[in-house]
Backbone as a ProteinNet text record, in pm:
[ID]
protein_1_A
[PRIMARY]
XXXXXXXXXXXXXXXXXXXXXXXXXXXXXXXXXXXXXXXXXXXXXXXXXXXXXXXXXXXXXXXXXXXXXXXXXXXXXXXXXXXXXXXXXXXXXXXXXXXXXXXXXXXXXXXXXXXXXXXXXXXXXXXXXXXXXXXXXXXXXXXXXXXXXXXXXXXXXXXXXXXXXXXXXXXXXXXXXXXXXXXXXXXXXXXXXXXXXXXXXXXXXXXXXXXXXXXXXXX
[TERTIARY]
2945.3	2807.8	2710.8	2646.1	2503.7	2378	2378.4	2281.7	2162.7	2079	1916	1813.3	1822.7	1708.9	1575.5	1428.4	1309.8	1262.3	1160.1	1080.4	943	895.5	710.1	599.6	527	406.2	305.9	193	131.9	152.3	108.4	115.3	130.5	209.6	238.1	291.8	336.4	387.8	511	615.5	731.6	802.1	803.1	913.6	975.4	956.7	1028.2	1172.1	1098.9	1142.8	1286	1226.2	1269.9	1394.9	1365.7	1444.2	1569.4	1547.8	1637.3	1765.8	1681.3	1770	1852.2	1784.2	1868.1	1972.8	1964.2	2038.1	2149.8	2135.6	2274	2328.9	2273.1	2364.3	2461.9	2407.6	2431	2547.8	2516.3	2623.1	2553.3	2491.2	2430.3	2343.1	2302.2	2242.2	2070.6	1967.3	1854.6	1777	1707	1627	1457.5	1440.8	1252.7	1211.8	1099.3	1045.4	926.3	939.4	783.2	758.4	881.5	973.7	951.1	946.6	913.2	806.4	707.4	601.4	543.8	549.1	527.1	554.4	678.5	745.1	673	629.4	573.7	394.7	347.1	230.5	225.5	346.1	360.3	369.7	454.1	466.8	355.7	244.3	72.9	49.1	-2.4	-77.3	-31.7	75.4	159.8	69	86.9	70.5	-74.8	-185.5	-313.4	-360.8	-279.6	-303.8	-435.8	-498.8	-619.8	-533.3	-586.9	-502.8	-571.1	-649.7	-686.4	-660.2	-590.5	-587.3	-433.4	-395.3	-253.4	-202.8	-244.9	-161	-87.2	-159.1	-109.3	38.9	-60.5	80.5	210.7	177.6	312	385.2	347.6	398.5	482.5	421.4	474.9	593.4	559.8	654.8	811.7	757.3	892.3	964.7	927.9	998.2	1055.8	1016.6	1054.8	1230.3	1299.5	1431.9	1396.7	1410.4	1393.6	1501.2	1565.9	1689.6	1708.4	1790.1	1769.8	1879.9	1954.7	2069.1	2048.6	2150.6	2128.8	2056	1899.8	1851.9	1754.6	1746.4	1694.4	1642.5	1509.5	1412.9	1437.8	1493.6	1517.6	1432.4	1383.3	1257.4	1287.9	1344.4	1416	1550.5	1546.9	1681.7	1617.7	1509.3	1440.2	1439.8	1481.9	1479.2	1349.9	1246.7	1090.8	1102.1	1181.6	1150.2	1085.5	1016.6	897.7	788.8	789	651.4	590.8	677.8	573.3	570.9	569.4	501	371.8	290.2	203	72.9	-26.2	-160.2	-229.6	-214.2	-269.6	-192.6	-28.7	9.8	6.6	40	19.4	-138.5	-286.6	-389	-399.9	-293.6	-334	-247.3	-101.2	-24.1	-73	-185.7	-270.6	-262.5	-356.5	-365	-217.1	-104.1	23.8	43.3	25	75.6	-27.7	-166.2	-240.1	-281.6	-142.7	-106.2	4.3	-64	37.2	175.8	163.5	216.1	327.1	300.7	388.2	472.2	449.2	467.2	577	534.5	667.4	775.6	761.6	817.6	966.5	852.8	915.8	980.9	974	1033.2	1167.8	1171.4	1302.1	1414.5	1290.4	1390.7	1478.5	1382.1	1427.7	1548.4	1495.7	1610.5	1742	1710.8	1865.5	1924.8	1856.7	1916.3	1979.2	1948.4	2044.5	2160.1	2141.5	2256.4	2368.9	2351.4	2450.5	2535.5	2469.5	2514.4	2546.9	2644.1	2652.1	2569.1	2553.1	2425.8	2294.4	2172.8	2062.9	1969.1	1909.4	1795	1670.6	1553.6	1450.3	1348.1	1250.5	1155	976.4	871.4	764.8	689.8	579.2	433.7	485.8	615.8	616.1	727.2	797.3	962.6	1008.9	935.2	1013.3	920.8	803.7	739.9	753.7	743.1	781.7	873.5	958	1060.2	1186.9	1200.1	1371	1319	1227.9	1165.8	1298.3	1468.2	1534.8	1654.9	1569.3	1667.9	1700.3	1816.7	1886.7	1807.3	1781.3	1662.7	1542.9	1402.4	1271.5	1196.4	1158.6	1072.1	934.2	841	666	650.3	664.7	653.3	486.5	433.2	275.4	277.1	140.3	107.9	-62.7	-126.5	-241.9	-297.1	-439.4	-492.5	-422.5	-512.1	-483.2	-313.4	-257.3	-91.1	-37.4	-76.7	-2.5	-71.7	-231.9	-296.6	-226.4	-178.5	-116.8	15.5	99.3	232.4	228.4	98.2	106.8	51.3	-42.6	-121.5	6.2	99.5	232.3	361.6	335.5	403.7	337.5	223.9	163.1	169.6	183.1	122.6	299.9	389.7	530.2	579.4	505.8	492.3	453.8	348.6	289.5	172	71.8	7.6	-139.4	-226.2	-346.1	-432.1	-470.3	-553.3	-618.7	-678.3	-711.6	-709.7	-667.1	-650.4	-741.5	-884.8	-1001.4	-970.4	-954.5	-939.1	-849.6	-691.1	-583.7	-606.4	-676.9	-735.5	-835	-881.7	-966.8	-941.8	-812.4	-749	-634.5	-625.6	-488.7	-616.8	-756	-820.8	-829.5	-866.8	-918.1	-796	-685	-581.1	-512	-522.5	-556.9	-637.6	-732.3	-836.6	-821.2	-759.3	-705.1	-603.8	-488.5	-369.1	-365.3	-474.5	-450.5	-537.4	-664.1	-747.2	-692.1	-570.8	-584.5	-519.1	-519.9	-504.6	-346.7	-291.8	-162.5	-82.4	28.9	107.8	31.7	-60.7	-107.9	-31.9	-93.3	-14.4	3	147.5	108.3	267	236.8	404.5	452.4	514.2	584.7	620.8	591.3	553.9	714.5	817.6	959.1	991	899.5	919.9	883.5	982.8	975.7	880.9	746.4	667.7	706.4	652.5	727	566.9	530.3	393.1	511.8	488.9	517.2	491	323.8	223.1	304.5	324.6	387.2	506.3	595.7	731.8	810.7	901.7	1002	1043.6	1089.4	1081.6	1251	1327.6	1477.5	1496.5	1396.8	1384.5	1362.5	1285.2	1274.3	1405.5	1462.2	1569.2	1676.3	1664.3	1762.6	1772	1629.2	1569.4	1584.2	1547.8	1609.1	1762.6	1825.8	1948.1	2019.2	1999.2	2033.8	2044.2	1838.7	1857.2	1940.4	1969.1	2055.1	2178.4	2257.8	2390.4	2372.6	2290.4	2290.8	2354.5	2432.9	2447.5	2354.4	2345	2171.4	2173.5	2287	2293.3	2371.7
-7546.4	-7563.3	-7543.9	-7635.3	-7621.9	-7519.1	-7438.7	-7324.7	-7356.8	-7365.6	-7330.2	-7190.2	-7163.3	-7056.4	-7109.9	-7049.9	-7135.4	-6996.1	-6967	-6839.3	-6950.4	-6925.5	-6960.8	-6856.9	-6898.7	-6798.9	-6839.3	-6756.4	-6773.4	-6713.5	-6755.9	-6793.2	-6595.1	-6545.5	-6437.8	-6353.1	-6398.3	-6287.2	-6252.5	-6313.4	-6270.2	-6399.3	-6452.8	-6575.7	-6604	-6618.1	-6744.5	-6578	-6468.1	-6375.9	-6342.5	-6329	-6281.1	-6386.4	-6550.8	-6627.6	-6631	-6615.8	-6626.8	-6498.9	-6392.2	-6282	-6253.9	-6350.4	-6358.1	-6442.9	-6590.8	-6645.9	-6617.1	-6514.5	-6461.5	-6357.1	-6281.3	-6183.3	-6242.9	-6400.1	-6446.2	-6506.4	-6609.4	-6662	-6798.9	-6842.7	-6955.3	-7015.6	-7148.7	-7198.9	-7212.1	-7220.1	-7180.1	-7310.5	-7332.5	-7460.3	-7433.2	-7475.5	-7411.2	-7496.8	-7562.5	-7649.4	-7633.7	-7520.9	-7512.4	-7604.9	-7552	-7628.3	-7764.3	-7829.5	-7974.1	-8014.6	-7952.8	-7987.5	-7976.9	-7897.5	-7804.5	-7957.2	-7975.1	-8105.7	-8204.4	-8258.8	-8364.5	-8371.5	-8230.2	-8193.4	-8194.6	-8167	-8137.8	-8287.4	-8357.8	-8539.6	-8593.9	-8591.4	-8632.1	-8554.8	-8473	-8416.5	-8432.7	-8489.8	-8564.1	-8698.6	-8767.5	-8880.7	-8936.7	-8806	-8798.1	-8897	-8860.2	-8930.7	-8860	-8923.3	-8877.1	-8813.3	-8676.6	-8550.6	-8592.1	-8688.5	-8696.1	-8850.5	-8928.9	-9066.2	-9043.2	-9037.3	-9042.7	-9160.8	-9268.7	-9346.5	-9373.7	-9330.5	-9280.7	-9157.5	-9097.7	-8997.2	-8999.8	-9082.3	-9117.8	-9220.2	-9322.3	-9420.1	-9306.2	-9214.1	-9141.6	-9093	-9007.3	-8964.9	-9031.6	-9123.5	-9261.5	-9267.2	-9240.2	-9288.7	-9165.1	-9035.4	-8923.7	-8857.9	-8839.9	-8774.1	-8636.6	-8529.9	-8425.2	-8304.5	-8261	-8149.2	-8052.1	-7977.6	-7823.8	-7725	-7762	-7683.6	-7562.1	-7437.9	-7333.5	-7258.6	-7250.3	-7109.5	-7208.5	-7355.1	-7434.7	-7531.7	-7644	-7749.7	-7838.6	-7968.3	-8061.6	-8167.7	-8218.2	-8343.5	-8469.2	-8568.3	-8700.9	-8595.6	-8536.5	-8471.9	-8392.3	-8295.8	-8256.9	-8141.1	-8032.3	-7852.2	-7792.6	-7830.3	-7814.1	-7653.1	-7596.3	-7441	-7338.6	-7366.5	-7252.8	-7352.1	-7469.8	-7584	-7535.6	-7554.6	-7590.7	-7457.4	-7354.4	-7205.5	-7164.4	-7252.7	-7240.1	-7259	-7200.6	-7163.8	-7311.9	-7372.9	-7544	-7606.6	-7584.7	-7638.8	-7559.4	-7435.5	-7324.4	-7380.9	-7416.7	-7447.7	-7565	-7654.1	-7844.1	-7846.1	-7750.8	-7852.4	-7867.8	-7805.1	-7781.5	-7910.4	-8043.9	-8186.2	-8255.5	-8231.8	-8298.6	-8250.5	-8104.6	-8063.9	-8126.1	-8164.5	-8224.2	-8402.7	-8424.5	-8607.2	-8625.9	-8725.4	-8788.3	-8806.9	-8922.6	-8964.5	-8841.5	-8766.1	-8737.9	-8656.3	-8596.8	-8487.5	-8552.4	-8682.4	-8779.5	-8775.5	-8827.1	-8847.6	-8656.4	-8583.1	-8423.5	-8382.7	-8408.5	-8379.7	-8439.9	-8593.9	-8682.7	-8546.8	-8579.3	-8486.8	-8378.3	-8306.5	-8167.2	-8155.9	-8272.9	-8293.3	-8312.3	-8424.5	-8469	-8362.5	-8289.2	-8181.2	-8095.9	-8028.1	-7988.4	-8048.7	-8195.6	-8210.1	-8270.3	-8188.4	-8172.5	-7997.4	-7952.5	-7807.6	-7742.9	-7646	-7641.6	-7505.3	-7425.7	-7299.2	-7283.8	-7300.4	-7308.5	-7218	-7189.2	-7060.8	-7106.4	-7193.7	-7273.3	-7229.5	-7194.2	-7112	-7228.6	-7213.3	-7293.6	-7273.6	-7352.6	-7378.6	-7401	-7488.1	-7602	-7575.4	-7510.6	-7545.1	-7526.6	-7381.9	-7426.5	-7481.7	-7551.3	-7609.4	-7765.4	-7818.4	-7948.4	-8017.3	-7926.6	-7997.6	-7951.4	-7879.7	-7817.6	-7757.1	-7794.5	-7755.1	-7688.3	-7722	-7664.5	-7585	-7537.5	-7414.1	-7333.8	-7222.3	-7165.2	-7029.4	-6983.7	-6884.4	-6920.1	-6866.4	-6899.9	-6716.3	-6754.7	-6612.3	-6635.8	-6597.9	-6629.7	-6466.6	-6470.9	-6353.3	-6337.7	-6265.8	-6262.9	-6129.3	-6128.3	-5967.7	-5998.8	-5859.7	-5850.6	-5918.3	-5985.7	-6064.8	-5989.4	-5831.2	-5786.1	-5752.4	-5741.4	-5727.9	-5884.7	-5973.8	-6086.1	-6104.3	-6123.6	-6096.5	-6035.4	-5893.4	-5835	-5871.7	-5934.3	-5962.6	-6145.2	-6184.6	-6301	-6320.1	-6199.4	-6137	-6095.3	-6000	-5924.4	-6067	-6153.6	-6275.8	-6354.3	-6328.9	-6413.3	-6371.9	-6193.3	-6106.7	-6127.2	-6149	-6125.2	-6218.4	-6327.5	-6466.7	-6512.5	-6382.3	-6399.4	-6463.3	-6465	-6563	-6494.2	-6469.1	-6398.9	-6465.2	-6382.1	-6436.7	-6288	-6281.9	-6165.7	-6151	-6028.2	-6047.6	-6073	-6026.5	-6096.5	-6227.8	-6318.6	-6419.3	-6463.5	-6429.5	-6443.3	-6405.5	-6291.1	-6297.8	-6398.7	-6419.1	-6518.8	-6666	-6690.2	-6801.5	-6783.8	-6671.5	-6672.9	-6666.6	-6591.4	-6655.5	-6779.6	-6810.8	-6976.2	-7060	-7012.5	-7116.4	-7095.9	-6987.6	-6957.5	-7036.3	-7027.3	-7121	-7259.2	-7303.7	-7413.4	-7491.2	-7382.5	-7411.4	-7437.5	-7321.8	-7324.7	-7389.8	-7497.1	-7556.9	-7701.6	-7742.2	-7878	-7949.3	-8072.7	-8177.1	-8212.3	-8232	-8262.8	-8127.2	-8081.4	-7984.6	-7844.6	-7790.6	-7657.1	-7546.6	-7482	-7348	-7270.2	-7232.5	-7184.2	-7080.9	-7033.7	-6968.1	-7079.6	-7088.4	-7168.1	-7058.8	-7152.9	-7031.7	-6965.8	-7026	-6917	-6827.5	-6852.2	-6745.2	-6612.3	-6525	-6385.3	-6296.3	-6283.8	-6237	-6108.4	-6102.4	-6016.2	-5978.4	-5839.7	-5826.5	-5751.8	-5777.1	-5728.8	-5623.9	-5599.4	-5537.9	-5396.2	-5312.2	-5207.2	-5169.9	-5267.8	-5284.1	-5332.4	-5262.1	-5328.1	-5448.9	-5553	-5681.2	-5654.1	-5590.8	-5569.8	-5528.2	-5459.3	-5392.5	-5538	-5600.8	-5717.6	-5858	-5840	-5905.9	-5874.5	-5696.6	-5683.4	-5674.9	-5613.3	-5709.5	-5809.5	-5888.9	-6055.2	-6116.9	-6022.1	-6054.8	-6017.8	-5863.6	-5814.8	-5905.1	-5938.9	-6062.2	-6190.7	-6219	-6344.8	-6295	-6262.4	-6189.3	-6125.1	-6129.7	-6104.5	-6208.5	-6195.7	-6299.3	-6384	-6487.5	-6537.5	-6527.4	-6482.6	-6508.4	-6582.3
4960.2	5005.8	4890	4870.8	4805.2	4817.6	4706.1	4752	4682.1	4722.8	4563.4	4626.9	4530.8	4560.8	4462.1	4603	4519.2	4496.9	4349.1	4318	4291.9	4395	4316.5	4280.3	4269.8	4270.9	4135.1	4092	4018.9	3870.4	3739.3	3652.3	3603.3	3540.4	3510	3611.9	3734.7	3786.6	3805.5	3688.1	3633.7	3690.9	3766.9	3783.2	3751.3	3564.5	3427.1	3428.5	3380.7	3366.6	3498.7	3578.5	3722	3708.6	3789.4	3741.8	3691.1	3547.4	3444.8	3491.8	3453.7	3491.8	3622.7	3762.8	3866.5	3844.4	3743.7	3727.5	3681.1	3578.1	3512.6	3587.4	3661	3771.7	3861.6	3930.9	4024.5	3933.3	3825.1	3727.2	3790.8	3842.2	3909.6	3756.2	3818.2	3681.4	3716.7	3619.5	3627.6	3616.1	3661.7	3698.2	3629.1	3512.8	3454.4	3475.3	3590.6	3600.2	3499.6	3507.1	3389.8	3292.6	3235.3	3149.6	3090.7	3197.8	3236.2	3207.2	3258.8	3278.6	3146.6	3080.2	2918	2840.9	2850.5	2754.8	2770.3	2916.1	2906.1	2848.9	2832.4	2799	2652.2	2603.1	2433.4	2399.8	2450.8	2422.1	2398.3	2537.1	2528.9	2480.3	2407.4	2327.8	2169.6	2134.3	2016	2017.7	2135.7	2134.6	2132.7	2141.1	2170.5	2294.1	2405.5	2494.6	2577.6	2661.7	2734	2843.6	2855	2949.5	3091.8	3118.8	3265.3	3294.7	3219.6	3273.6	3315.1	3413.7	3546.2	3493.4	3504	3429.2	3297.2	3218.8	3112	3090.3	3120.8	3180.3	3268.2	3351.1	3446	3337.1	3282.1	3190.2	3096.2	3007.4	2932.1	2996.2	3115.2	3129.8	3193.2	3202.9	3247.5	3129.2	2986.7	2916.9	2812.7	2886.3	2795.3	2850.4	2762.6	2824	2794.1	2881.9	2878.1	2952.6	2901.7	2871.3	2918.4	3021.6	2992.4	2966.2	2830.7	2784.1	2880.2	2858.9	2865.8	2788.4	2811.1	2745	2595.6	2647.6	2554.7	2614.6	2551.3	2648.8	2532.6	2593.6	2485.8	2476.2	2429.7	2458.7	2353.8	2426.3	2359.3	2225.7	2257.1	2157.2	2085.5	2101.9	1991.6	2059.1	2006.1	2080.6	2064.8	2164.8	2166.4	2252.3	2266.6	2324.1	2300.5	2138.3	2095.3	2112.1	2059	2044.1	2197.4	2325.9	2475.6	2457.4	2413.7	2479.4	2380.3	2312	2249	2351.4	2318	2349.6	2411.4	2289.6	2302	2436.5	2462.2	2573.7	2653.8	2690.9	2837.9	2885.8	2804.3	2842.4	2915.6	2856.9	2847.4	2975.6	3004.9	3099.2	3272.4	3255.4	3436.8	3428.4	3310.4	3364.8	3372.4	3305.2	3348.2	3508.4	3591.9	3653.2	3766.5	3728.5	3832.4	3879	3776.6	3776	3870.2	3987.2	4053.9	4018.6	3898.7	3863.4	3755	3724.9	3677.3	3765.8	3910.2	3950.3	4053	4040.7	4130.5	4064.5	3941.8	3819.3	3796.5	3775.6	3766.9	3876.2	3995.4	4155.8	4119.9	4108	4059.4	3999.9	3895.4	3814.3	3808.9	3864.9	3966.1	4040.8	4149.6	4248.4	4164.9	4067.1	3988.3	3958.5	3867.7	3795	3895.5	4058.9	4141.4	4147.2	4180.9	4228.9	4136.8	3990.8	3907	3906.9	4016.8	4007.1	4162.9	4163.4	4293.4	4367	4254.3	4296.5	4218.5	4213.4	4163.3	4166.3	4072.7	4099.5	4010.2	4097.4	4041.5	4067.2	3954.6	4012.3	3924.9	4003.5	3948.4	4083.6	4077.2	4169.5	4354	4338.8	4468.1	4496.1	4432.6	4505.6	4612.5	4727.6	4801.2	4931.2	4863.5	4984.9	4973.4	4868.7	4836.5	4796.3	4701.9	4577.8	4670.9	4707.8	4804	4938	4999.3	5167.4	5279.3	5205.9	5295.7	5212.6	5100.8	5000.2	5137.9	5025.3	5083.9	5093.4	4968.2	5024	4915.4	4973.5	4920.9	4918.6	4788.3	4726.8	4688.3	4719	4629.7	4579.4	4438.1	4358	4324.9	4327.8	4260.6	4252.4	4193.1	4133.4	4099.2	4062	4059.9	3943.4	3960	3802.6	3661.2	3677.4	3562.3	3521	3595.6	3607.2	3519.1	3544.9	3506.6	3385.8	3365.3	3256.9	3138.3	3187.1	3097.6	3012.2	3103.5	3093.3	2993.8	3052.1	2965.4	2823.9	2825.8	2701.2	2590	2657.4	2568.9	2522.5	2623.3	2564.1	2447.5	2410.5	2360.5	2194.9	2208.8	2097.1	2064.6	2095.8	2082.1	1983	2073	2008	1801.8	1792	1738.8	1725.7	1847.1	1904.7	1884.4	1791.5	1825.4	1909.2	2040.1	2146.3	2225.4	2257.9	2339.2	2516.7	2548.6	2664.5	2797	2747.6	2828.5	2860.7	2739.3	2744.4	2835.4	2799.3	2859.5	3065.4	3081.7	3191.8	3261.8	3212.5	3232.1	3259.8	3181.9	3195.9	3336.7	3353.2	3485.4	3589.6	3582.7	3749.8	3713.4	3660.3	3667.3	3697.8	3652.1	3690	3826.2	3884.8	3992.5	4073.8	4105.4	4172.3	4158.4	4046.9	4016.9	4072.6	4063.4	4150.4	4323.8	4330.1	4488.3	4589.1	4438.9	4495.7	4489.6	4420.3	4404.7	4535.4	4490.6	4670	4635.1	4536.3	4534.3	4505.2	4652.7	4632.9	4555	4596.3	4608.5	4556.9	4495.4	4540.3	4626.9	4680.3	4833.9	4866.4	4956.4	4973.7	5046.3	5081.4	5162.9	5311.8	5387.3	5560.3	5583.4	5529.9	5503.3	5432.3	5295.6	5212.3	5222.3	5159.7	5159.6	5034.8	5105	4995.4	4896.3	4753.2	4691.1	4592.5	4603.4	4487	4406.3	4273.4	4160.6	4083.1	4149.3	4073.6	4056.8	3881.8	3911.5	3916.8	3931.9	3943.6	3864.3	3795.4	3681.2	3708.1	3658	3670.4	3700.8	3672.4	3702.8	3871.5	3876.6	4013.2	4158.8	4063.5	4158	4192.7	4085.8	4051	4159.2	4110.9	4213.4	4367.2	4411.3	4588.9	4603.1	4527.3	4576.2	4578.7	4457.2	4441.9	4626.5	4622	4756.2	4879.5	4846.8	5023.6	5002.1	4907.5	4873.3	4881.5	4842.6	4938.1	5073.7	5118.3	5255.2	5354.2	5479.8	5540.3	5631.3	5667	5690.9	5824.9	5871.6	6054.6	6118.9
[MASK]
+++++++++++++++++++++++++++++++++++++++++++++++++++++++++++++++++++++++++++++++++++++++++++++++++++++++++++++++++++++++++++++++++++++++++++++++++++++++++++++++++++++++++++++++++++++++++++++++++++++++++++++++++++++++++++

């Protein structure tokens, strides 16, 4: 039987993190839609394409091959896994993520990439309201502004990334309001999912609550 597990939620509240690390407990394989979206943002912004013309972007992204080794983002054969976590693309990929056209395009994709695997643990904006509506189990992780603020601020400084965290705050409400205002696929829990605040909580700690309800038997 085919399992996927969906983690959504908003932009710092451990997901990528959470995710990953459920993936390797479980031994299941990890699905970064982020991922995706990042690559096709780093391509147009190579290509100096206009970040609000949909057509443009859906075209692009028809013709980009994009990868997800283990623990690596490949873009036409090119190992872009530090390039999409830069400042310039975490800002730019809201307009890939708010194009029709590409988000048809990224769903495809999505889907494909399951059904090369027989257990999945995919975490991003939509998964389990749009992209897998009948996963096996569904999680919406969030946490407080300044909580994720923080966590995306310490990714950034890790990075080597000078930015400040006002800033970095500032950018998670707004993308916030962003996410959960737009008309295509929202941000949203999905009305099955099992809510999870973060705020405060070791990111292992959460791993392992979810791990728990996922070995649980479902009934």
């Amino acid at each position: 039987m085919k399992r996927v597990v969906t983690i959504d939620g908003p932009a710092g509240a451990g997901k990528s993190t959470v995710a990953r690390k459920l993936a390797d407990r479980l031994g299941w394989r990890l699905l970064d839609t982020g991922a995706m979206y990042r690559a096709v943002t780093l391509a147009a912004l190579r290509d100096r394409l206009d970040l609000q013309n949909d057509q443009a972007l859906g075209e692009l992204a028809a013709k980009l091959d994009v990868q997800l080794p283990e623990g690596r983002v490949l873009l036409n054969g090119e190992d872009v896994s530090e390039a999409i976590r830069t400042v310039e693309v975490t800002q730019a990929t809201r307009f890939s993520a708010d194009s029709p056209s590409v988000r048809r395009r990224l769903v495809d994709w999505q889907r494909h990439f399951v059904e090369s695997f027989r257990e999945v643990v995919t975490e991003g904006r939509d998964q389990g309201t749009i992209v897998f509506p009948d996963a096996y189990r569904k999680f919406y992780l969030t946490a407080s502004h300044d909580e994720r603020a923080r966590r995306r601020h310490a990714e950034f400084v890790a990075r080597g990334v000078a930015i400040s965290l006002e800033t970095v705050l500032k950018d998670v409400i707004e993308r916030d309001a962003h996410d959960s205002a737009r008309e295509i696929a929202p941000m949203k829990a999905a009305d099955d999912a099992r809510r999870i605040d973060s705020t405060g909580l070791d990111l292992d700690e959460v791993v392992r609550l979810i791990e728990r309800e996922i070995l649980e038997p479902t009934g």
